[in-house]
C-alpha positions as CSV (number, residue, x, y, z in Angstrom):
1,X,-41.5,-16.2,-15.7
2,X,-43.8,-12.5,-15.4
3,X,-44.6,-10.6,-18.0
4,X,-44.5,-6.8,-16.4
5,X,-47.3,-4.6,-17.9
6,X,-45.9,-1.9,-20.6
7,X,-42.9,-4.0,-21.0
8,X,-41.7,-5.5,-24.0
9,X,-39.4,-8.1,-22.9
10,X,-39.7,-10.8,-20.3
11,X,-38.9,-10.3,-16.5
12,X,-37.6,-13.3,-14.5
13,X,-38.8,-13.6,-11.1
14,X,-35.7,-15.1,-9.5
15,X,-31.7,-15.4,-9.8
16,X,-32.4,-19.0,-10.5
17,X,-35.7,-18.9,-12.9
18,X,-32.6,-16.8,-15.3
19,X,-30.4,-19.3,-14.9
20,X,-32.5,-22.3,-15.8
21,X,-33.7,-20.4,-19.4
22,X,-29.6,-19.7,-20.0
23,X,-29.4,-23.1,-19.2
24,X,-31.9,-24.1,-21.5
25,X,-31.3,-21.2,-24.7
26,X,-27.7,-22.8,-24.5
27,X,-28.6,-26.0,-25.1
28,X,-31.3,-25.8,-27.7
29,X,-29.2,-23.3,-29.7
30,X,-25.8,-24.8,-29.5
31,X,-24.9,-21.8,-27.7
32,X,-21.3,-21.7,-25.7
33,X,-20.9,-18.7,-23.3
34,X,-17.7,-17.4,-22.3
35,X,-16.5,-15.0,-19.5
36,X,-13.6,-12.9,-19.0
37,X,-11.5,-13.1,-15.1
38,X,-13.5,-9.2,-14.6
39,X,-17.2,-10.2,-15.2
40,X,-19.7,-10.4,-12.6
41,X,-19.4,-13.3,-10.2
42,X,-22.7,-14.8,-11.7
43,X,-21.3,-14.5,-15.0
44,X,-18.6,-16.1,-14.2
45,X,-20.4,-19.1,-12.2
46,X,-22.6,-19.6,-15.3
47,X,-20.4,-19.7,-17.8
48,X,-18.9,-22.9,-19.8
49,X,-15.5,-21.6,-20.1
50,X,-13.6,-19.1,-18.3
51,X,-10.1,-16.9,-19.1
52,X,-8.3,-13.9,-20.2
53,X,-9.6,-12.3,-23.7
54,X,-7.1,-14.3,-26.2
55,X,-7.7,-17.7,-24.3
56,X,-11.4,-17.1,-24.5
57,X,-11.2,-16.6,-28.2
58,X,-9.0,-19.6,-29.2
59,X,-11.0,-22.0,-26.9
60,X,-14.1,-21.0,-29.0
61,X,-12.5,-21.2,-32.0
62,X,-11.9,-25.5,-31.0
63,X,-15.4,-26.1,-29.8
64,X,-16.9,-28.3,-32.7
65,X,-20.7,-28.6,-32.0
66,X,-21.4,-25.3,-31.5
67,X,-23.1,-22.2,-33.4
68,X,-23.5,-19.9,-31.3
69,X,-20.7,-18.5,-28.9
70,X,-21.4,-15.4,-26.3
71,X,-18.7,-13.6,-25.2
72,X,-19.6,-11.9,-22.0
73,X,-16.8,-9.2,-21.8
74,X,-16.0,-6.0,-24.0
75,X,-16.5,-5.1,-27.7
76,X,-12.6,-6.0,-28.8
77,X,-13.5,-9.5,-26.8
78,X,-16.7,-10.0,-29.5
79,X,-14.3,-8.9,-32.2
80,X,-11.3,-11.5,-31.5
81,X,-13.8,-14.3,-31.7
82,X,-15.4,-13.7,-34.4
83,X,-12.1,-13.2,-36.4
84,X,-10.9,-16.6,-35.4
85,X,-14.5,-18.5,-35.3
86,X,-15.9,-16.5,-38.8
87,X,-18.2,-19.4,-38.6
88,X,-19.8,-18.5,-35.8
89,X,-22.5,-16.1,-34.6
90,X,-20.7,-14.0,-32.0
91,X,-23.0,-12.4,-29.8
92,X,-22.1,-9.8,-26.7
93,X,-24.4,-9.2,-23.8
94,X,-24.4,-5.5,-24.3
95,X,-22.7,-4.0,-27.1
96,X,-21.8,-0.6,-25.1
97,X,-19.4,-2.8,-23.1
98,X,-16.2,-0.9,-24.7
99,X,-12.2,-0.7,-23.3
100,X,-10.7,2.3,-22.4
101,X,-7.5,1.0,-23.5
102,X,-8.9,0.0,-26.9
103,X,-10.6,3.2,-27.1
104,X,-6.8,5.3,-26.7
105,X,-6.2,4.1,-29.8
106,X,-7.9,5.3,-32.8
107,X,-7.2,3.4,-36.3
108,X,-6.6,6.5,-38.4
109,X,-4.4,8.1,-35.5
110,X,-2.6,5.1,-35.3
111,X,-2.3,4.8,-39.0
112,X,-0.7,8.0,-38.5
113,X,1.6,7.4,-35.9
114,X,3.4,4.4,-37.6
115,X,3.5,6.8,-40.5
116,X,6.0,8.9,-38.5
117,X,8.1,5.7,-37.6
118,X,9.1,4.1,-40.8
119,X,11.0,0.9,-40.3
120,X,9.4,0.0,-37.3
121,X,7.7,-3.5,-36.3
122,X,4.2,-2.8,-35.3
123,X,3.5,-4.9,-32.0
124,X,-0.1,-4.4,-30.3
125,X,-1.6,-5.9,-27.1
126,X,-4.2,-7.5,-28.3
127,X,-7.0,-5.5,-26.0
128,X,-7.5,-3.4,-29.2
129,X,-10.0,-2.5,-31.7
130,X,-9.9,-5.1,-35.0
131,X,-8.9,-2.3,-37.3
132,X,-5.7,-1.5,-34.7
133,X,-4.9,-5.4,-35.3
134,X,-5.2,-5.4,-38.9
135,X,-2.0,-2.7,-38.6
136,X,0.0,-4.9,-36.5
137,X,2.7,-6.8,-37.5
138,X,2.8,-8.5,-34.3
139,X,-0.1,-9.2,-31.5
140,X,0.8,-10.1,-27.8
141,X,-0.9,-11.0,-24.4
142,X,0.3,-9.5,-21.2
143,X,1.6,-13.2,-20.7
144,X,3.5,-13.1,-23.6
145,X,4.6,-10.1,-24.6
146,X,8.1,-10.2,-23.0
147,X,8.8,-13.6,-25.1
148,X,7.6,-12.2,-28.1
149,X,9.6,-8.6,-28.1
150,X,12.5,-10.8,-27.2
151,X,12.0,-12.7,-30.6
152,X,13.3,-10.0,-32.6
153,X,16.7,-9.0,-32.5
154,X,18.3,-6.3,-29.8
155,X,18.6,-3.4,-32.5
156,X,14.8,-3.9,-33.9
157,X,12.9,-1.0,-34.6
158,X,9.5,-1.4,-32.7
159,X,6.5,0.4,-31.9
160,X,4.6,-0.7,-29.1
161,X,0.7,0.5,-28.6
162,X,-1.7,0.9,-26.9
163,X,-0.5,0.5,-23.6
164,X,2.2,2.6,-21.8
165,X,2.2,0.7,-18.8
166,X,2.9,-2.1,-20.4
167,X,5.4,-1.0,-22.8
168,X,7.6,0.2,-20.5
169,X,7.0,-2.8,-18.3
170,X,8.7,-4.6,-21.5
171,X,11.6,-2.3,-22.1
172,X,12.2,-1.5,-18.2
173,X,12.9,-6.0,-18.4
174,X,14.5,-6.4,-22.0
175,X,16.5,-3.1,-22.2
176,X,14.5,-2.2,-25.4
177,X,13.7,0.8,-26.2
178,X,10.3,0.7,-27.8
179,X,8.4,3.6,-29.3
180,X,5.5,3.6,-27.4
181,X,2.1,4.6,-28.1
182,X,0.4,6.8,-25.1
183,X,-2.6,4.7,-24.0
184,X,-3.9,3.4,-20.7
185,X,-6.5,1.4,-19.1
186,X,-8.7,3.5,-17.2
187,X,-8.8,1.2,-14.7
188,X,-4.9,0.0,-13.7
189,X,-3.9,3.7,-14.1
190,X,-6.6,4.4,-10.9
191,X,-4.4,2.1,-8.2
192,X,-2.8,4.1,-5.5
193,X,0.4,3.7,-4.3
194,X,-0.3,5.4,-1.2
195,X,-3.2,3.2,-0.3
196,X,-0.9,-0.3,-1.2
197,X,1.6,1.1,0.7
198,X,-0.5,1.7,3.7
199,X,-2.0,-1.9,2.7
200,X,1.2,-3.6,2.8
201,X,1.8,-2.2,6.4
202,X,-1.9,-3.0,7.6
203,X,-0.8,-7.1,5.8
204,X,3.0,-7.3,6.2
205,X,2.5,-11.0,5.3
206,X,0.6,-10.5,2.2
207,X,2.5,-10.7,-0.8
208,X,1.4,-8.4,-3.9
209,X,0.2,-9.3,-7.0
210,X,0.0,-7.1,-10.1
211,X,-1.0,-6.9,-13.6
212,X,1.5,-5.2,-15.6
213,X,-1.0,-2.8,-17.2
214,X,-0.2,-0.7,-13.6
215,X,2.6,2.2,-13.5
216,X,5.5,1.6,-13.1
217,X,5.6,2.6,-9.0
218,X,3.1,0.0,-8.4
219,X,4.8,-2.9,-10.2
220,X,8.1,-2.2,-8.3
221,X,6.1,-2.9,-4.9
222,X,4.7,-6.2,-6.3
223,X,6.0,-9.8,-5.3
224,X,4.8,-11.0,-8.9
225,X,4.0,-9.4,-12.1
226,X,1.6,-10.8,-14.5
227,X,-1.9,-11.1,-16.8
228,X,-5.0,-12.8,-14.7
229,X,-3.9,-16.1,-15.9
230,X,-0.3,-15.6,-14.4
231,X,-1.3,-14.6,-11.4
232,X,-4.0,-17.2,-10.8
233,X,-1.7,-19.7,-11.3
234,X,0.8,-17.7,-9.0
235,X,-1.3,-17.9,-6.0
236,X,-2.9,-21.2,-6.7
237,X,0.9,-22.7,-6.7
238,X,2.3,-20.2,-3.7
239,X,2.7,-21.3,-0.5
240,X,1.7,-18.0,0.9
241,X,-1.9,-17.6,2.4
242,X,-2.6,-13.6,2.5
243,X,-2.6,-11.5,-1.1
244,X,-3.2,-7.8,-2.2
245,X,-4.4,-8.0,-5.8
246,X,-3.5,-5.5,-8.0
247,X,-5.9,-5.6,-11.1
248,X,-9.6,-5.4,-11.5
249,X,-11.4,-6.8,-8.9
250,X,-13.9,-9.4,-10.4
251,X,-10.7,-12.1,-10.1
252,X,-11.1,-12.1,-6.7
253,X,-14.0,-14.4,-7.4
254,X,-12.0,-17.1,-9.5
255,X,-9.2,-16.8,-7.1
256,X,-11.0,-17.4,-3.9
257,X,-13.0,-20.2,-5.3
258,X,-9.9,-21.7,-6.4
259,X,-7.9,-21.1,-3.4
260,X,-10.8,-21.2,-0.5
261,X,-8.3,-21.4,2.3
262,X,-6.4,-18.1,1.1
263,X,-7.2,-14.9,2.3
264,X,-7.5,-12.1,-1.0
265,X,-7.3,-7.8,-0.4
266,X,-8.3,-6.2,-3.2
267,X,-6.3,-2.6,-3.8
268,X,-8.1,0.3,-3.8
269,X,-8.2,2.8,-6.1
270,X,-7.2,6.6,-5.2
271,X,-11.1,7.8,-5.1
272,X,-12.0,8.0,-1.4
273,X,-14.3,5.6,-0.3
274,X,-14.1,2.9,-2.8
275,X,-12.7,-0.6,-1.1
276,X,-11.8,-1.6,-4.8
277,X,-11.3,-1.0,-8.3
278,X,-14.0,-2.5,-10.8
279,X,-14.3,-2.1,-14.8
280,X,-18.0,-0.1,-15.3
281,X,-17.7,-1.4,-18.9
282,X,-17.4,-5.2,-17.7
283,X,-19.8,-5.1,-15.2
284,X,-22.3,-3.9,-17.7
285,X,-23.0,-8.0,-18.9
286,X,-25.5,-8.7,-16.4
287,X,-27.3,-12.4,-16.6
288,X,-31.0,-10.6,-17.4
289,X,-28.9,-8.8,-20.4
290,X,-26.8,-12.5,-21.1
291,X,-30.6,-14.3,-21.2
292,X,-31.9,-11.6,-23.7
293,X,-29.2,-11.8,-25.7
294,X,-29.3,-15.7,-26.1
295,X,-33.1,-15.2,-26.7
296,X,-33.3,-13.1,-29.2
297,X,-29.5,-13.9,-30.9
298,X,-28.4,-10.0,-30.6
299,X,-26.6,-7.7,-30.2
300,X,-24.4,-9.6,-33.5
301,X,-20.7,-9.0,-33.7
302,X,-20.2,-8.5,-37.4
303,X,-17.1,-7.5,-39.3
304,X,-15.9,-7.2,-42.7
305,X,-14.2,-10.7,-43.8
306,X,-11.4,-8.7,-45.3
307,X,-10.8,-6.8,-42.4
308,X,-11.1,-9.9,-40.0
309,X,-8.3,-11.7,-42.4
310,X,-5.9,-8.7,-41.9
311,X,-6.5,-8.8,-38.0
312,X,-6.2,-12.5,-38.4
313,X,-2.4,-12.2,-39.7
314,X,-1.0,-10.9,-36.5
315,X,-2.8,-13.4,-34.3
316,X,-1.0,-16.0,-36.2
317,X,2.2,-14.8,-36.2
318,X,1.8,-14.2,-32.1
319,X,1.0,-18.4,-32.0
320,X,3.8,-19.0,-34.4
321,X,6.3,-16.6,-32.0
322,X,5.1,-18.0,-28.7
């Protein structure tokens, strides 16, 4: 390990010097570091646990022996963990890691917005902000979502936020008719259906896998619609050997390690020139950030134990629903 002249912090000399002193931070602070599907490959590779947000959360909130747990993926990640491990020190690699999704949605606009729809259930995805889950009735996971609007009966009143795509994903399959709040992921909305067209006709083999955060036009092209986990377990299980991947890019990591003799096409998005479609705000956790952030126990998620026990409500009622 260097110390480079004029600089405050501590520069690692090699990919692997980094990954020894994780190594070691982890274990002598009873640290547990988590990874979302969309982090860096090395992330991912270095991590203890790896999933979709919710998973992440509720895995940490089982782990026994440990004080410390690092979420290495957004802000609303961070937040989720720490309302279900208040315990815990929650710690992100970079606290400018935020969602556009979660960022569509402002509390006090929100606030506003169910204001307009009295009688309405309040369901949010759960890729929000904690003060959008302390207004929800109801959170739900792109995996679960469909079960959970089911739940309630055929003529229930319900507003559905942040994401469009999503929402009308769940009314185009139940025949509801949610109110839907207008928010998007920066990220799924950027897939061109002119590019997986002309993909599908390059790979006429390849069968298509989406996340149903995409428009609608995309998800009618797809052989299987799903969150990360889904579709994972989709081509893990499929007997097919040739995929076009329809999400953000980092899963082609966790899908090509776990399917080594399958061949993985990620879709591009409509920008010319770009061969696929990554999350800036994800890739922002790098391992020099992850090893300063175990070092020196910050940046600190922190919230308000009041408001964490109004986001919690909705979180349990999901479990109790699904």
């Amino acid at each position: 390990m260097n110390v480079e002249k004029g600089s405050s912090s501590e520069n690692m000399t090699t990919k692997e010097s980094l990954i020894k002193e994780i190594e070691r931070l982890k274990k002598e602070k009873k640290a547990v570091v988590l990874a979302h599907y969309y982090q860096r490959p090395e992330i991912q590779d270095i991590a203890d646990h790896i999933g979709d947000s919710l998973a992440l959360a509720r895995y940490a909130a089982t782990l026994k022996d440990v004080d410390i747990i690092v979420m290495c993926g957004v802000h609303f990640m961070g937040e989720t963990a720490k309302v279900l491990s208040p315990d815990k020190k929650v710690l992100i690699p970079d606290m400018a890691a935020g969602c556009s999704l979660a960022d569509s949605c402002e509390a006090s606009e929100f606030k506003k917005f169910i204001e307009a729809h009295p009688g309405h259930t309040v369901i949010s995805y759960v890729n929000t902000s904690v003060d959008i889950k302390a207004l929800t009735d109801v959170l739900v996971t792109s995996g679960n979502a469909l079960k959970i609007v089911e739940s309630f009966p055929k003529d229930e009143k319900i507003i559905f936020g942040p994401d469009r795509n999503l929402g009308n994903y769940i009314n185009s399959v139940s025949g509801r008719n949610m109110v839907l709040w207008d928010g998007a992921c920066h990220v799924h909305e950027q897939f061109s259906i002119e590019k997986l067209i002309e993909l599908k006709k390059a790979h006429p083999q390849a069968k298509v896998l989406a996340h149903p955060e995409c428009k609608k036009a995309l998800l009618l092209l797809a052989d299987k619609v799903g969150s990360t986990a889904a579709l994972l377990s989709y081509a893990q299980k499929d007997d097919s050997k040739e995929y076009i991947v329809v999400t953000e890019s980092g899963i082609l990591h966790e899908l090509q390690r776990t399917c080594p003799d399958k061949t993985f096409i990620a879709a591009p998005p409509e920008e010319a020139g770009c061969a696929c479609n990554e999350c800036s705000f994800m890739k922002l956790n790098t391992l020099e950030k992850l090893y300063e952030c175990l070092k020196n126990e910050q940046p600190e998620i922190k919230i308000d134990p009041e408001l964490a026990e109004a986001a919690r409500r909705p979180i349990e009622k999901m479990l109790e629903l699904s």
